[in-house]
TORKOL-4160 file (C-alpha; in steps of 0.2 Angstrom, whole numbers, padded with zeros to 4 digits, m for minus):
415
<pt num="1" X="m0080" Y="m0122" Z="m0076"/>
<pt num="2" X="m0097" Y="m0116" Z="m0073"/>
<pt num="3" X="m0102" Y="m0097" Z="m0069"/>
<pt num="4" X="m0100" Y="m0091" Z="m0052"/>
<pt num="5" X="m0118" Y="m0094" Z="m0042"/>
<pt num="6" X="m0122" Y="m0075" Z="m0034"/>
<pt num="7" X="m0128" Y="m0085" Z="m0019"/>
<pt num="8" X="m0116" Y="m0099" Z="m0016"/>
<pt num="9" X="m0101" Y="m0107" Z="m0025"/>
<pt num="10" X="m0090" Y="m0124" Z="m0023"/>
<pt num="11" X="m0080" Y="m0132" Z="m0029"/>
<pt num="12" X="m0078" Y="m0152" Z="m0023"/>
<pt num="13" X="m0062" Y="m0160" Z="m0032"/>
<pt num="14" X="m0060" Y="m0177" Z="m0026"/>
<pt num="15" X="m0042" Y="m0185" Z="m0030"/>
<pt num="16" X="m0041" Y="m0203" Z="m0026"/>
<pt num="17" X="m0028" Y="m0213" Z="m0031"/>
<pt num="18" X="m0023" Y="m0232" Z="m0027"/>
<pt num="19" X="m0006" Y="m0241" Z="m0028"/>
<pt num="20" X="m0013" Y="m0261" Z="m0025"/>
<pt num="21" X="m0025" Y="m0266" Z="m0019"/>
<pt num="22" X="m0018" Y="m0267" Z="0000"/>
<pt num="23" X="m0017" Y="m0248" Z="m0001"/>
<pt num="24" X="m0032" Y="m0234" Z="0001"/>
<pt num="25" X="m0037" Y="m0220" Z="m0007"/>
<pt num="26" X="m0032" Y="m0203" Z="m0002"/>
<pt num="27" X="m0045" Y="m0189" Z="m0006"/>
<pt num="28" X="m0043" Y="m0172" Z="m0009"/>
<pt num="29" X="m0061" Y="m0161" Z="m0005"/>
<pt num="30" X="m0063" Y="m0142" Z="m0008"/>
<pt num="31" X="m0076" Y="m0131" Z="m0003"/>
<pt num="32" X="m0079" Y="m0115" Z="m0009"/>
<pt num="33" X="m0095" Y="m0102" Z="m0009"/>
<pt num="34" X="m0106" Y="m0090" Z="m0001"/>
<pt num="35" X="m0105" Y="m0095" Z="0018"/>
<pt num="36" X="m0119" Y="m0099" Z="0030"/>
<pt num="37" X="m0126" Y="m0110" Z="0045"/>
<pt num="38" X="m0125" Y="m0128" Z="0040"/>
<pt num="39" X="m0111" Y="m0129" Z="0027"/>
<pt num="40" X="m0098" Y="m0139" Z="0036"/>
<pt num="41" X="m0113" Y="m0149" Z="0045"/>
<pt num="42" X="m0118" Y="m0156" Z="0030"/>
<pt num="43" X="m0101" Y="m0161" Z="0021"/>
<pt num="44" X="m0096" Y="m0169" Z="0036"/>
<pt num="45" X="m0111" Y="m0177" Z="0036"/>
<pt num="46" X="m0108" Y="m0185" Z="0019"/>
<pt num="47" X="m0093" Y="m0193" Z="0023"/>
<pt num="48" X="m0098" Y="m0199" Z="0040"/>
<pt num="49" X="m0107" Y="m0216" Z="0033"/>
<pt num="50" X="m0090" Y="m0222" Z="0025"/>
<pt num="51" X="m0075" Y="m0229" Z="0031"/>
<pt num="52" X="m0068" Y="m0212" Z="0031"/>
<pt num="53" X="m0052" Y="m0205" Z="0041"/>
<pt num="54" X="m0049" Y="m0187" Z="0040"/>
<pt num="55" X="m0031" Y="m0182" Z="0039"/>
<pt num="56" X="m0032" Y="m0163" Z="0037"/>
<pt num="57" X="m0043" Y="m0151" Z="0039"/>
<pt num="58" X="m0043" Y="m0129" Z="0034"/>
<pt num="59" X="m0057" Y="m0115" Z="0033"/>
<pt num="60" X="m0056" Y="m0101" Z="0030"/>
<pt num="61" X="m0068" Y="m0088" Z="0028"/>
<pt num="62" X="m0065" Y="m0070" Z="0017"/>
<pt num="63" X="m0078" Y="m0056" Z="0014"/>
<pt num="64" X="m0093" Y="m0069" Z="0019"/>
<pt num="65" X="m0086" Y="m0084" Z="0008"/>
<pt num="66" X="m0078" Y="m0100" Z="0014"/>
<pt num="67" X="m0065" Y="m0110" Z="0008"/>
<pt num="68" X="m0065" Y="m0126" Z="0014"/>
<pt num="69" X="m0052" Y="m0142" Z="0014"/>
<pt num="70" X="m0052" Y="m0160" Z="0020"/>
<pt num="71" X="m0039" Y="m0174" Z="0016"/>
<pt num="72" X="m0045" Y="m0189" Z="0018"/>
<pt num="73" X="m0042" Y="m0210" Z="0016"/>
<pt num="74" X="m0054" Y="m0219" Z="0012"/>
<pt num="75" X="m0056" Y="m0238" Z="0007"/>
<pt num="76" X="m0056" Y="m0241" Z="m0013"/>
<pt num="77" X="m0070" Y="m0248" Z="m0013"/>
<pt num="78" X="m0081" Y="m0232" Z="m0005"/>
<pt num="79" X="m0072" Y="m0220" Z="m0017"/>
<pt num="80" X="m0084" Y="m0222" Z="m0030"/>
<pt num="81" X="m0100" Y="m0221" Z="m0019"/>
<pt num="82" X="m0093" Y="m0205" Z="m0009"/>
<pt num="83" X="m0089" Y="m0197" Z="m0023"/>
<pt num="84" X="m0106" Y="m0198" Z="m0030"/>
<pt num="85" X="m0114" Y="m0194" Z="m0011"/>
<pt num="86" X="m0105" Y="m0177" Z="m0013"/>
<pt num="87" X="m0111" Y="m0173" Z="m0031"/>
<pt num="88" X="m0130" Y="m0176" Z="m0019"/>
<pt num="89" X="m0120" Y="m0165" Z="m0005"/>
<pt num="90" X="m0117" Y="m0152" Z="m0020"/>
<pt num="91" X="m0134" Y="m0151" Z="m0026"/>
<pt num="92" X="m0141" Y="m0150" Z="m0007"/>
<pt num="93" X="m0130" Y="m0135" Z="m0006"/>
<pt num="94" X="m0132" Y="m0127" Z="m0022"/>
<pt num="95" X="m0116" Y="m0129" Z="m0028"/>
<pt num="96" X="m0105" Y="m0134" Z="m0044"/>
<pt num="97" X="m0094" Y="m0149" Z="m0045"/>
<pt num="98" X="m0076" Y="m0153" Z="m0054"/>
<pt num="99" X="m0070" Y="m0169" Z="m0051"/>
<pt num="100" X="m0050" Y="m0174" Z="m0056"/>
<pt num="101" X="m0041" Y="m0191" Z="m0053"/>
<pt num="102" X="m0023" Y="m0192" Z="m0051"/>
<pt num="103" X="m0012" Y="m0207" Z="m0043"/>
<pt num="104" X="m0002" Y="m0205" Z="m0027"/>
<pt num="105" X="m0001" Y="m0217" Z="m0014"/>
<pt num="106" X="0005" Y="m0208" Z="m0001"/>
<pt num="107" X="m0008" Y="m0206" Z="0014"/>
<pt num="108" X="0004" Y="m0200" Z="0027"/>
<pt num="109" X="0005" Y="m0179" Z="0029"/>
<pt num="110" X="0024" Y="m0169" Z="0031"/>
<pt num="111" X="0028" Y="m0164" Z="0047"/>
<pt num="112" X="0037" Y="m0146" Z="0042"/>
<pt num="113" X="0050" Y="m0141" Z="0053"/>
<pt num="114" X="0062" Y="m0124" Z="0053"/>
<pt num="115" X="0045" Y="m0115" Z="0047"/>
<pt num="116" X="0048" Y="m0095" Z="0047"/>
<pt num="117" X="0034" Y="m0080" Z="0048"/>
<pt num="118" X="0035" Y="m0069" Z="0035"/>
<pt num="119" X="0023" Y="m0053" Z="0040"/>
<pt num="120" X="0021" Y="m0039" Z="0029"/>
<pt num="121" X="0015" Y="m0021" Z="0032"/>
<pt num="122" X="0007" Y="m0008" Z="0021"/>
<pt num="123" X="m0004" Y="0005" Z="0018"/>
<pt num="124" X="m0008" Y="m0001" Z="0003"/>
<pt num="125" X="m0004" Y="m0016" Z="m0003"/>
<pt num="126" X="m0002" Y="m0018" Z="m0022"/>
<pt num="127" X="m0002" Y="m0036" Z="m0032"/>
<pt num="128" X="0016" Y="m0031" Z="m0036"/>
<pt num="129" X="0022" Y="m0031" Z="m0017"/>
<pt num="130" X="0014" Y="m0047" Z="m0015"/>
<pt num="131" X="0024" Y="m0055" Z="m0030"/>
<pt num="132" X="0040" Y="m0048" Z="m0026"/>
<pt num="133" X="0037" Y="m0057" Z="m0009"/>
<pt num="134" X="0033" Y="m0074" Z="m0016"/>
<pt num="135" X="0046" Y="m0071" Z="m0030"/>
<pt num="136" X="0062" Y="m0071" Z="m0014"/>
<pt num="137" X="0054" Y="m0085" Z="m0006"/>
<pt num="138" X="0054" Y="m0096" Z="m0021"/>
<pt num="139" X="0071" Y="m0091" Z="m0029"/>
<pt num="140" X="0079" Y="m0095" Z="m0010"/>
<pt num="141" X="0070" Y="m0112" Z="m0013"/>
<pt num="142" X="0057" Y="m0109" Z="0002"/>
<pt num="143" X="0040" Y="m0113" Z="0000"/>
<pt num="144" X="0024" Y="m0105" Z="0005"/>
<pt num="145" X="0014" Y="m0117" Z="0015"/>
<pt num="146" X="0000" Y="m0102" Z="0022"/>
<pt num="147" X="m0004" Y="m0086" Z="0018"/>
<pt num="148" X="m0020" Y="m0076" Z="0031"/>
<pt num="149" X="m0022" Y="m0056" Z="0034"/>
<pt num="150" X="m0019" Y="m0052" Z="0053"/>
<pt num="151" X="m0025" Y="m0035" Z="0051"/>
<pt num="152" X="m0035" Y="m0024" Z="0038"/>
<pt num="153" X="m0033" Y="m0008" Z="0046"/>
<pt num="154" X="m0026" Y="0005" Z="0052"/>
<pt num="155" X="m0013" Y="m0006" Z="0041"/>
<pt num="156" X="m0015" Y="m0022" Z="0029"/>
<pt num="157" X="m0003" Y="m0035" Z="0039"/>
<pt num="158" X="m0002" Y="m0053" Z="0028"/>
<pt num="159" X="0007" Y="m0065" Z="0036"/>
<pt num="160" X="0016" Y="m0080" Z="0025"/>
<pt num="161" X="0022" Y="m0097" Z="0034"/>
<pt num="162" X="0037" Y="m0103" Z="0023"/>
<pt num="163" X="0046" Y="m0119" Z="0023"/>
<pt num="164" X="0064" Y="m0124" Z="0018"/>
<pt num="165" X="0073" Y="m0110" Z="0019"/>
<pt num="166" X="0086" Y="m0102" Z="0031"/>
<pt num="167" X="0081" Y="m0085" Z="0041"/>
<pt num="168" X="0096" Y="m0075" Z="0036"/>
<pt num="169" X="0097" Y="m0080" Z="0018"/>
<pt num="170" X="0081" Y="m0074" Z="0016"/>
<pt num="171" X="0080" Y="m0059" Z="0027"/>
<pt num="172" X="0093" Y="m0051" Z="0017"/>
<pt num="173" X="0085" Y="m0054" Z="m0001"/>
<pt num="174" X="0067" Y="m0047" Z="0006"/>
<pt num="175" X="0074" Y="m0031" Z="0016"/>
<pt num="176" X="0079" Y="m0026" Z="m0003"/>
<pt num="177" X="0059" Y="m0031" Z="m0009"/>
<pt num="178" X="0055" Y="m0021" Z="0005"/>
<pt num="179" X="0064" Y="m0005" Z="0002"/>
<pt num="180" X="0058" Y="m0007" Z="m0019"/>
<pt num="181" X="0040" Y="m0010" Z="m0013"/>
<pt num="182" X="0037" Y="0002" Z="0000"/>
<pt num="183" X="0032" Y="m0013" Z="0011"/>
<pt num="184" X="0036" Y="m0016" Z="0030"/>
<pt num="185" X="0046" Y="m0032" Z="0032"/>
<pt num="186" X="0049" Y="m0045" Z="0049"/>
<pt num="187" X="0053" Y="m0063" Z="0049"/>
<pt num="188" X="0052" Y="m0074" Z="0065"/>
<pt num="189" X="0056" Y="m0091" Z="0068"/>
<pt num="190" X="0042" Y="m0104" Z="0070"/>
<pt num="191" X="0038" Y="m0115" Z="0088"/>
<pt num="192" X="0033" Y="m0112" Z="0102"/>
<pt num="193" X="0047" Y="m0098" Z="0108"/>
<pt num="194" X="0036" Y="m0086" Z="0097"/>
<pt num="195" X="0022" Y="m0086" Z="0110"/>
<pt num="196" X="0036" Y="m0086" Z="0124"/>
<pt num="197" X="0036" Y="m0070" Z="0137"/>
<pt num="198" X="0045" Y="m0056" Z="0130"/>
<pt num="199" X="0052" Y="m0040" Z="0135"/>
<pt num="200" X="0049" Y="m0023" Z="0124"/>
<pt num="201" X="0059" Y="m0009" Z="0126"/>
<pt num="202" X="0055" Y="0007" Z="0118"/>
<pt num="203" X="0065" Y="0023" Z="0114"/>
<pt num="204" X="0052" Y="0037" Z="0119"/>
<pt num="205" X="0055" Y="0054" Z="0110"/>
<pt num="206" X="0048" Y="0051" Z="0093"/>
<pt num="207" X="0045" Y="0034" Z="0096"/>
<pt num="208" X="0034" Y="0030" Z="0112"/>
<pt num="209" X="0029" Y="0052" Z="0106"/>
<pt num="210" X="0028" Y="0063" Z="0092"/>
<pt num="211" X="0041" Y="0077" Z="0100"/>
<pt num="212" X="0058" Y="0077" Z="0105"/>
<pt num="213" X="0055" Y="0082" Z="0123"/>
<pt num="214" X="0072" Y="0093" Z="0122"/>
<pt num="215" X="0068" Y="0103" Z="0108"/>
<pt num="216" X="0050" Y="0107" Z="0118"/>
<pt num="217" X="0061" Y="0115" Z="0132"/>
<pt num="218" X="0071" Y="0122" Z="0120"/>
<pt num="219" X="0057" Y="0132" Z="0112"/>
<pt num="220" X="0056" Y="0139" Z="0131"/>
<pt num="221" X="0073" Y="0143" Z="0129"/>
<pt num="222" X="0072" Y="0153" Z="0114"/>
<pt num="223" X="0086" Y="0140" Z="0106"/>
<pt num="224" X="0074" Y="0129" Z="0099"/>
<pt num="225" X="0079" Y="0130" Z="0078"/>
<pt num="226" X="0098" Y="0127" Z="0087"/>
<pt num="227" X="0093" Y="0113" Z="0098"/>
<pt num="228" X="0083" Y="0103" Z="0083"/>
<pt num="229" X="0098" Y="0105" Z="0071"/>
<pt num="230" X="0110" Y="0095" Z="0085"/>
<pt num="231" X="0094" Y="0083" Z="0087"/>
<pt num="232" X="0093" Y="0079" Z="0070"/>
<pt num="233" X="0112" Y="0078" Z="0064"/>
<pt num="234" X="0115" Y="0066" Z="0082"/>
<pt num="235" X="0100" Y="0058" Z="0076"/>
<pt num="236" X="0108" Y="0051" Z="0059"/>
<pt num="237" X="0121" Y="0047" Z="0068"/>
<pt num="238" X="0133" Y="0060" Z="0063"/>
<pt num="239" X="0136" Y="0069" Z="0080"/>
<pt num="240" X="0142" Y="0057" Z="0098"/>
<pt num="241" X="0124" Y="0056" Z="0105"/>
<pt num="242" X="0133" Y="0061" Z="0121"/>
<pt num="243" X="0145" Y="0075" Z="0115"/>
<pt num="244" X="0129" Y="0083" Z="0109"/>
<pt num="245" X="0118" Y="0079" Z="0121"/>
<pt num="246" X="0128" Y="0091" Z="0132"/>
<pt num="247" X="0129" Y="0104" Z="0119"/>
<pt num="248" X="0109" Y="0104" Z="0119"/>
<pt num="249" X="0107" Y="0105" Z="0138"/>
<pt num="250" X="0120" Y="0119" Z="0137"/>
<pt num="251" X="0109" Y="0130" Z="0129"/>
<pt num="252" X="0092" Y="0127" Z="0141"/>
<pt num="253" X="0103" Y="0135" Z="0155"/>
<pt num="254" X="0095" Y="0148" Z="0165"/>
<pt num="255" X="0076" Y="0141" Z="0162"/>
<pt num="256" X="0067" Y="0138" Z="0178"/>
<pt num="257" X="0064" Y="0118" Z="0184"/>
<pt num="258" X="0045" Y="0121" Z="0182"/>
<pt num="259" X="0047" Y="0120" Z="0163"/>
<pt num="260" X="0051" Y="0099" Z="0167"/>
<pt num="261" X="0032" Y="0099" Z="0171"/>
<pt num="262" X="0023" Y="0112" Z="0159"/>
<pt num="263" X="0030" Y="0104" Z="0143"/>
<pt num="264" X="0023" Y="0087" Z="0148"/>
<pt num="265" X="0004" Y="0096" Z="0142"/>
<pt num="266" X="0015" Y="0097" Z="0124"/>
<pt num="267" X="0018" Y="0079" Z="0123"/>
<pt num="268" X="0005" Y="0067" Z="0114"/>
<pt num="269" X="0008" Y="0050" Z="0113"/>
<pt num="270" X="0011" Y="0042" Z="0095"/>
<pt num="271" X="m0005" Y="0034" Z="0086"/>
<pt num="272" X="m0006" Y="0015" Z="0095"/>
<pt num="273" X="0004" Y="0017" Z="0108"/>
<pt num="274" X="m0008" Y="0014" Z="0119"/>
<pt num="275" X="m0014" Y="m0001" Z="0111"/>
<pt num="276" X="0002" Y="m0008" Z="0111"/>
<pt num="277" X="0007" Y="m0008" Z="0128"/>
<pt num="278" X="m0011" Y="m0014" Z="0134"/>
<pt num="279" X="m0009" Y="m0026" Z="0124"/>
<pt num="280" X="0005" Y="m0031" Z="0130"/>
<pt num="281" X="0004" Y="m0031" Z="0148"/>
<pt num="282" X="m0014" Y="m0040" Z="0146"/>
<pt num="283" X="m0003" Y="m0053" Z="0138"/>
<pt num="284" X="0010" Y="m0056" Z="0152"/>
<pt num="285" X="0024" Y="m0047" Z="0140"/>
<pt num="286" X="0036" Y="m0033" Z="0150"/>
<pt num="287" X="0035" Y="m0017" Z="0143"/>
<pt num="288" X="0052" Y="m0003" Z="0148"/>
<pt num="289" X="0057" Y="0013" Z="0142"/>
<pt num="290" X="0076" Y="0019" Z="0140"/>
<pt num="291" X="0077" Y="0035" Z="0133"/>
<pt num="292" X="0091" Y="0050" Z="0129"/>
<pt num="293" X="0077" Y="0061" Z="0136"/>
<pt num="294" X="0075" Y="0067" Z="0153"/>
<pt num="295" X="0067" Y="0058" Z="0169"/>
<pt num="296" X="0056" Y="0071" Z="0177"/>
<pt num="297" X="0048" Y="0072" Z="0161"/>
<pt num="298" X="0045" Y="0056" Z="0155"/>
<pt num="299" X="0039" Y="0049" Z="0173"/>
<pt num="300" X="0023" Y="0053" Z="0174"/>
<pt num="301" X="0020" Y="0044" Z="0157"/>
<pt num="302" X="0027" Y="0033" Z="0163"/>
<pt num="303" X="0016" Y="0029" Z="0177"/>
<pt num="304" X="0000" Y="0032" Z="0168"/>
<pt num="305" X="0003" Y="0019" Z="0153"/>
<pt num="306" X="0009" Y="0006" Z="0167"/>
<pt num="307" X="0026" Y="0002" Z="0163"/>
<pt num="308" X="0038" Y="m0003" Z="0178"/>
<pt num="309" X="0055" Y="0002" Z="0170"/>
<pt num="310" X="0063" Y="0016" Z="0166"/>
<pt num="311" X="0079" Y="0022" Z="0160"/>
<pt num="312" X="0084" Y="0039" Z="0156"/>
<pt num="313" X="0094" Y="0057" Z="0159"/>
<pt num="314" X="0093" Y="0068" Z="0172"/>
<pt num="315" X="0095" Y="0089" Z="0172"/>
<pt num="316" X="0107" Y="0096" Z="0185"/>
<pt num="317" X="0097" Y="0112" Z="0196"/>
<pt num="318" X="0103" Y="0123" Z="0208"/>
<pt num="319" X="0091" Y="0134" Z="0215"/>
<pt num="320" X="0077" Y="0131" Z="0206"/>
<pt num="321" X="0084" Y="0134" Z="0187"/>
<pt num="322" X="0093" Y="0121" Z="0174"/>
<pt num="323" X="0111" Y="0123" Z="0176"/>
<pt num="324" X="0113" Y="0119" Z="0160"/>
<pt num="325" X="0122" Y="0101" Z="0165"/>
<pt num="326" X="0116" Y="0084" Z="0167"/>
<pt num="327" X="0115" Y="0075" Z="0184"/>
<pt num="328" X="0122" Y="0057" Z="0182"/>
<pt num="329" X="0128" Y="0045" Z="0169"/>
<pt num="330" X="0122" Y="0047" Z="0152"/>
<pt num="331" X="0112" Y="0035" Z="0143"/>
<pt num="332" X="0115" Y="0036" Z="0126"/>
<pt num="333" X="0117" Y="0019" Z="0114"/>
<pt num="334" X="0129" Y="0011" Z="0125"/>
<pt num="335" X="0115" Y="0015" Z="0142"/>
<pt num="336" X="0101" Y="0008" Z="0132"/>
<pt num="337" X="0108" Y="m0007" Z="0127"/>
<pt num="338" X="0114" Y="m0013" Z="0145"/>
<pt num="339" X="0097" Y="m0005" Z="0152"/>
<pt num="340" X="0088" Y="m0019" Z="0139"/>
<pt num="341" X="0101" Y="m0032" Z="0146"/>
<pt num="342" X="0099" Y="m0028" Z="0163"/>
<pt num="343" X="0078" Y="m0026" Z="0160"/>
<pt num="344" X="0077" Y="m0044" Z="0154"/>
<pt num="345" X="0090" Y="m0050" Z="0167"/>
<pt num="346" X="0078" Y="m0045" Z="0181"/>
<pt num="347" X="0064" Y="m0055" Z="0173"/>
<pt num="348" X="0072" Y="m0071" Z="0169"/>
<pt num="349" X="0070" Y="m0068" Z="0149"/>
<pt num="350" X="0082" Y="m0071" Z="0133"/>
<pt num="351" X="0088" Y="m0060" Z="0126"/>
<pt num="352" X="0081" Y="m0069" Z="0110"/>
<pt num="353" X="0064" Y="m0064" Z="0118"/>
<pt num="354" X="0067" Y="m0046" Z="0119"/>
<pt num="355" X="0062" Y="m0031" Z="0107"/>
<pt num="356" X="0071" Y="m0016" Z="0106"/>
<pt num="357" X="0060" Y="m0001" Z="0095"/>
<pt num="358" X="0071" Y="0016" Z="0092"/>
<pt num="359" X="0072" Y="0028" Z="0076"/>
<pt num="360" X="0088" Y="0038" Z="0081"/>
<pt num="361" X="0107" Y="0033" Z="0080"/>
<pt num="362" X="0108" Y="0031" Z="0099"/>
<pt num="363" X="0098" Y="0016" Z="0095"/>
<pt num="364" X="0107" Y="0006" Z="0088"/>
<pt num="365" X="0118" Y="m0003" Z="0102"/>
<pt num="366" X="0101" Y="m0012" Z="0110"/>
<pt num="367" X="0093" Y="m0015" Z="0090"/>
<pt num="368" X="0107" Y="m0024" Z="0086"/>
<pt num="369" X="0107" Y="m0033" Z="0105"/>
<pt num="370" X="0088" Y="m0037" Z="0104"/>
<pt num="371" X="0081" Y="m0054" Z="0097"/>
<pt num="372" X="0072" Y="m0044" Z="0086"/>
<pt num="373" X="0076" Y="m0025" Z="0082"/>
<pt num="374" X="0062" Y="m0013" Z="0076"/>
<pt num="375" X="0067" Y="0003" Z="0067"/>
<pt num="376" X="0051" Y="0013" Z="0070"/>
<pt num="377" X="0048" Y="0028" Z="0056"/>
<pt num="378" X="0069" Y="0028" Z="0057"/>
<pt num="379" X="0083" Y="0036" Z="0050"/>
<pt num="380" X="0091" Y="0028" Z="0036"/>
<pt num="381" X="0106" Y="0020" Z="0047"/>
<pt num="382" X="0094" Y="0013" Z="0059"/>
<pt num="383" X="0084" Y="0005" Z="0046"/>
<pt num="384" X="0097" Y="m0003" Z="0038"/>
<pt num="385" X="0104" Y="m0013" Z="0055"/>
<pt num="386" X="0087" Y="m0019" Z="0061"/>
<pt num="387" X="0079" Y="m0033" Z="0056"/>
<pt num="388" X="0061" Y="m0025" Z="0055"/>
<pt num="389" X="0055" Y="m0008" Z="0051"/>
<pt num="390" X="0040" Y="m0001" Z="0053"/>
<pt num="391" X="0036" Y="0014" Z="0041"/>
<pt num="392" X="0016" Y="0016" Z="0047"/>
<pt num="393" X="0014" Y="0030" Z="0058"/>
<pt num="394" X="0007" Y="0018" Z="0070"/>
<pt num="395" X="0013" Y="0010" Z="0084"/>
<pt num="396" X="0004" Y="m0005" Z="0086"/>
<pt num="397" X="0007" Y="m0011" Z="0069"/>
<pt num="398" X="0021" Y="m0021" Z="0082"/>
<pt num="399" X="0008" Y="m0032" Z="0088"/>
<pt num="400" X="0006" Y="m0039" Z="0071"/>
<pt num="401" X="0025" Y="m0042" Z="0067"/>
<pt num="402" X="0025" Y="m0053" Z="0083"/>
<pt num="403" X="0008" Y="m0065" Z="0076"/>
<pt num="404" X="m0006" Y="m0055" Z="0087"/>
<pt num="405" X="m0019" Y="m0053" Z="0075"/>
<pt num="406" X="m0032" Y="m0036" Z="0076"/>
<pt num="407" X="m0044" Y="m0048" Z="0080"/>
<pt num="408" X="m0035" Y="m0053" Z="0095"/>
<pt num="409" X="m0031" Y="m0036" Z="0101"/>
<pt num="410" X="m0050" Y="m0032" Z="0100"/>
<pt num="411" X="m0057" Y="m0049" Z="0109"/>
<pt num="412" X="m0041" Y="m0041" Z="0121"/>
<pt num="413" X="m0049" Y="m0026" Z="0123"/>
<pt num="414" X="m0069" Y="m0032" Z="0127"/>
<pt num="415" X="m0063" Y="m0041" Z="0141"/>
């Protein structure tokens, strides 16, 4: 194999191969090397005085060097002849050539069907991760038919399209390579659906923000060590969101209603959010809230990121002061999971095509309704029912589990 040219490389491997003499020859051309203007002009060009038909085509360019790949059939008698013309292509390019031979008669190309997205997240992403990854696909008798980065920052995000396996089977050996890896994990069905319209429903506090809004007016309060112990054991699940829901509010009794709009200078949203939703809406998705939080709060947030629903709890005051009660039903897991329902009802959209993204106990109920369920920088429970989880403390890393590549989201954002 020669040495690596530091200006350009490729690699041509021709692999023609004939049955009888009825049948044609199928060729096998790869490109490799530094890439510039012309490249592709002159391959193609090549070929084009032969009785050639092309019957794939890929490129792909990494860190200015292209990858290049044609199939093609061609009549036995041109095999020789354009395999010499492309040794001349070679030379024109400044580039090596390795010719192989092997017999197949086939000319016709698979049609794959029941492909699966495999995306991966990290931080930083080790050669290990990547073969534990390939290692569960191929012990589940998938195979890897594409592997192409969607993202280099703020997170790595590779997505693999795998063939001939079933999504459960392999969702359930890769959410253990996930945990051992310290690697975000999300499998989607191939088609069409997975461009379809789709409805995103977020929790808010620590979620859609950094704070938990009660604990803020809690501070105010002087409970606020109190209220974030409640917070945090209801959080994992170990406390009826409800029950201690009311046992929070309790202690904020006595502070005046003007607090609902002086904390909302203390709340920041999480790192992509905004880049999530934009996103989103700029692509025709439907983006709702539902949160255990409180209305008067969360509305103004509401209305400056855009989003049209809104579901979430509301403080009881008489005479200008929290009575230290709440004002109408309480959404907890079971309220968020029939706010999604009924979200998706009012725009016409499965509930195949719905996201649910949460990190607490009180989560739960719509995760596990949702067609896909996001535990976003969770507890342990909530990572362990939904079938994603994102770790990266950024939102928009959700764009990349659904196929939107950062590129996208930036040509998004120029227009």
């Amino acid at each position: 194999m020669p040495v690596l040219s530091p200006v350009i490389h490729a690699n041509l491997l021709l692999n023609m191969v004939i049955k009888d003499k009825n049948e044609q020859f199928t060729g096998l051309i790869l490109l490799s090397g530094v890439d510039k203007p012309g490249i592709t002009e002159t391959l193609f060009q090549t070929l084009s005085p032969f009785a050639v038909n092309i019957l794939d085509i890929e490129q792909v360019v990494i860190r200015g060097r292209v990858i290049l790949t044609v199939l093609i059939s061609c009549a036995p008698a041109h095999a020789a002849a354009i395999e010499s013309d492309l040794e001349e292509c070679a030379a024109t390019l400044g580039v090596d050539i390795a010719s192989a031979f092997e017999i197949s008669g086939a000319t016709d190309i698979d049609v794959k069907k029941s492909l699966l997205h495999v995306v991966i997240l990290a931080q930083e992403l080790k050669p290990s991760a990547i073969n534990a990854v390939a290692s569960a696909i191929a012990i589940n008798d998938g195979n890897i038919e594409r592997i192409h980065r969607t993202a280099s920052y703020p997170v790595t995000a590779i997505e693999f399209t795998v063939s001939g396996v079933e999504q459960s089977k392999l969702r359930t050996e890769l959410a253990r390579v996930g945990i051992e890896n310290s690697i975000d994990i999300a499998i989607s069905p191939g088609g069409l659906m997975r461009w379809a319209k789709k409805l995103v429903v977020m929790d808010v506090d620590s979620t859609l923000i950094q704070q938990e809004v009660i604990e803020l007016l809690g501070a105010r309060a002087g409970k606020g060590a109190e209220i974030a112990a409640i917070t945090e054991s209801a959080m994992r699940g170990e406390l009826d969101f409800a029950d201690s829901l009311r046992a929070r509010v309790a202690l904020l009794k006595g502070l005046p209603a003007s607090v609902l709009t002086e904390v909302q200078s203390e709340i920041s949203l999480t790192p992509g959010a905004r880049t999530l939703i934009r996103t989103l809406h700029k692509l025709g998705h439907h983006v709702a809230l539902v949160s255990g939080g409180f209305e008067p709060v969360i509305a103004p947030l509401m209305a400056e990121l855009g989003i049209a629903h809104m579901r979430a709890n509301n403080l009881e005051i008489v005479d200008g002061k929290l009575t230290g009660a709440l004002s109408g039903p309480i959404i907890d897991r079971a309220g968020k999971a029939a706010a999604l329902r009924e979200f998706a009802a009012l725009h016409s959209i499965a509930l195949e095509q719905t996201i649910a993204i949460g990190d607490g106990a009180n989560d739960l109920d719509m995760i596990a309704l949702a067609g896909l369920g996001i535990a976003f920088n969770a507890k342990p429970a909530v990572k362990a029912a939904a079938d994603s989880s994102v770790t990266a403390p950024y939102l928009d890393s959700v764009l990349y589990l659904l196929g939107i590549t950062r590129e996208e989201v930036e040509d998004l954002d120029s227009l």
